[in-house]
C-alpha positions, 0 to 999 in steps of 0.5 A: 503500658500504664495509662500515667505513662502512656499520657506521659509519653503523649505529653512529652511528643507534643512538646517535642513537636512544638520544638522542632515546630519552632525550628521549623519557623526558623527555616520558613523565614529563612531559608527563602532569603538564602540565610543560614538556618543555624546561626545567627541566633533567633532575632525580632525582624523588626528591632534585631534584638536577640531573643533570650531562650526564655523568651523562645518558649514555644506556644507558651512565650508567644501567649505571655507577650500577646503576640508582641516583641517584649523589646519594641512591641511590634507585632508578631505575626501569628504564624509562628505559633501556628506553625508551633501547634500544627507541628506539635499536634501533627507528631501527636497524631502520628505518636498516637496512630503508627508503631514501630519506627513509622512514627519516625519516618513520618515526622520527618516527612510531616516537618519536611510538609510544613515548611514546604507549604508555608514557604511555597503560599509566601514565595511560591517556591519550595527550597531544594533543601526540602526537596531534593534532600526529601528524596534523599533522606526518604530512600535512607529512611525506607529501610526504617519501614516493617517491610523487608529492606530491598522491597522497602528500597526498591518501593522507595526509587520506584515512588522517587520515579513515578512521583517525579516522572507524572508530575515532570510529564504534566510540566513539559505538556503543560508548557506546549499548551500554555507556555505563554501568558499574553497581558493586555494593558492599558495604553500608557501602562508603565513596566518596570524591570529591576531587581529581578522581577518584572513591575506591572502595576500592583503585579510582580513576577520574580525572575525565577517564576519566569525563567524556568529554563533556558529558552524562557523569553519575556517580548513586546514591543515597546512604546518606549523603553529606557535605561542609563543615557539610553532611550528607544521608541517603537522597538521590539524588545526581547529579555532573557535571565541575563540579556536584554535585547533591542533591535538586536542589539544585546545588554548585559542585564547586571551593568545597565540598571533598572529598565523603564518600558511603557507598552500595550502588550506582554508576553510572559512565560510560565509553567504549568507548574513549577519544578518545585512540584515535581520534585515535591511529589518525587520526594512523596515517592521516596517517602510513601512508595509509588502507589502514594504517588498517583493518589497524591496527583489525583486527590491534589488535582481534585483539592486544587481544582476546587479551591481554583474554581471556588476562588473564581466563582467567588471572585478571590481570584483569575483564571490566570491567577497563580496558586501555589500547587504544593500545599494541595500535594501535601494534603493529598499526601496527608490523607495517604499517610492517615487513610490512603491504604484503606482508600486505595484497597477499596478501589482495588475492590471496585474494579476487582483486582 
């Protein structure tokens, strides 16, 4: 191949990364909200206005209008070039290290990274659409990898297995040990419950951060609570996803409205990690096999840890402060596509195996 076509080619995969970038963008904002990822067409959020195709130029046409609506001039935020360049210079890099078909399968499993990241810093979840169909689509794309198909199939569901299996192990045991997060508050502080989400404050908790599983309850005893024509004081009060229940006695949560409580303590549940992860890091498995797996958990456990404990030090953040989980499994699982065979033949080496 001639260095002209060579540099052609390079050329022609940035720009098709930065298509499927803008795709991507499309599925961050969207799929969230429950919408569509096909239609309808791009539009501002702000006026609604359809955006033309010449105007949905990727990384160029954010450049021309300075990060502004051409129509009302509001301002666009910056991550939809970011994410533009950063999927643009990732299938690059896969074009330019991985032969054959890999450069492929990658791809697919980097756009897949992406949105999930973005998607899981801003929401905190990370859609089943990625996940699930991620497992799905990376046993279909094993038999694309240079190993004979059935080791390549069998790797595949082992990693679905193994990746799924540490994390789901981690989640149960860290539900014994921590499934209750107990707030203290300040005499008089007000909670509101509407909307699925609980209001302290400044501080909102989404209903399915709270309800992972059916025995999940959210209880404290209310100074006063009110709700409709309803109102009692000094009541134990104990909600799940669907019921409220006072002094045993039930109120579907859809028909009553939004719920007014002022109390002095608490009690939340929570995860130690989400679902979400688990089903992430399966998902890892069926893309990179199993071995991708347990170097994942660990290089994500030392990436998180780290950042945690630099957040606390620096005081970004609390001991009780939820961070998003997955963007540290999609580093570790980078560094495994791009370095992880040579890192874990070396430590097969350390201890002689």
């Amino acid at each position: 191949m001639t260095g002209f076509l060579r540099l052609y080619l390079d050329c022609l995969v940035f720009i098709f990364g930065s298509v499927i970038g803008s795709f991507l963008n499309v599925c961050i904002h969207r799929m969230p909200l429950g919408q569509s990822i096909v239609s309808p067409p791009s539009a501002c959020p702000h006026c609604g206005t359809h955006i033309r195709w010449y105007h949905n130029i990727p990384l160029v046409t954010y450049l021309m209008i300075r990060g502004k609506c051409r129509y009302c001039g509001a301002p666009i935020t910056a991550r939809y070039f970011a994410v533009e360049l950063l999927t643009a210079v990732a299938f690059l890099l896969v074009w330019l290290r991985f032969e054959g078909w890999l450069p492929v399968v990658y791809w697919v499993l980097l756009a897949g990274f992406i949105v999930a990241t973005f998607i899981d810093c801003e929401h905190l979840i990370i859609p089943n659409e990625i996940t699930l169909g991620g497992i799905v689509v990376g046993v279909l794309l094993s038999f694309l990898r240079p190993l004979p198909a059935i080791e390549a199939l069998l790797q595949s569901l082992l990693g679905v297995l193994c990746g799924g299996g540490v994390l789901w192990l981690v989640v149960e045991v860290g539900k014994l040990l921590f499934g209750k997060q107990k707030l203290t508050l300040e005499p008089g502080t007000q909670i509101l419950i509407a909307n699925q989400q609980v209001t302290i404050g400044e501080e909102i908790w989404p209903w399915e951060n709270l309800f992972c599983r059916q025995s999940d309850r959210i209880t404290f005893t209310a100074t006063t609570l009110k709700f409709g024509d309803q109102t009692f004081e000094s009541v134990p009060v104990t909600i799940s996803e669907t019921k409220l229940t006072v002094n045993r006695q039930e109120f579907d949560l859809v028909t009553i409205g939004p719920i007014t409580v002022t109390g002095e303590q608490i009690s939340l549940p929570r995860e130690a990690m989400g679902f979400g992860d688990v089903k992430l890091l399966a998902a890892i498995g069926a893309f990179l096999g199993w071995q991708a797996t347990l170097f994942t958990v660990f290089f994500s456990s030392a990436f998180g840890g780290l950042v945690g404990i630099s957040g606390i030090l620096f005081r970004r953040m609390q001991w009780q402060t939820r961070i998003p989980y997955g963007p540290y499994l999609v580093m570790a699982a980078v560094l495994w596509v791009f370095y992880g065979q040579p890192i874990w033949d070396w430590y097969l080496h350390l201890i002689g195996r």
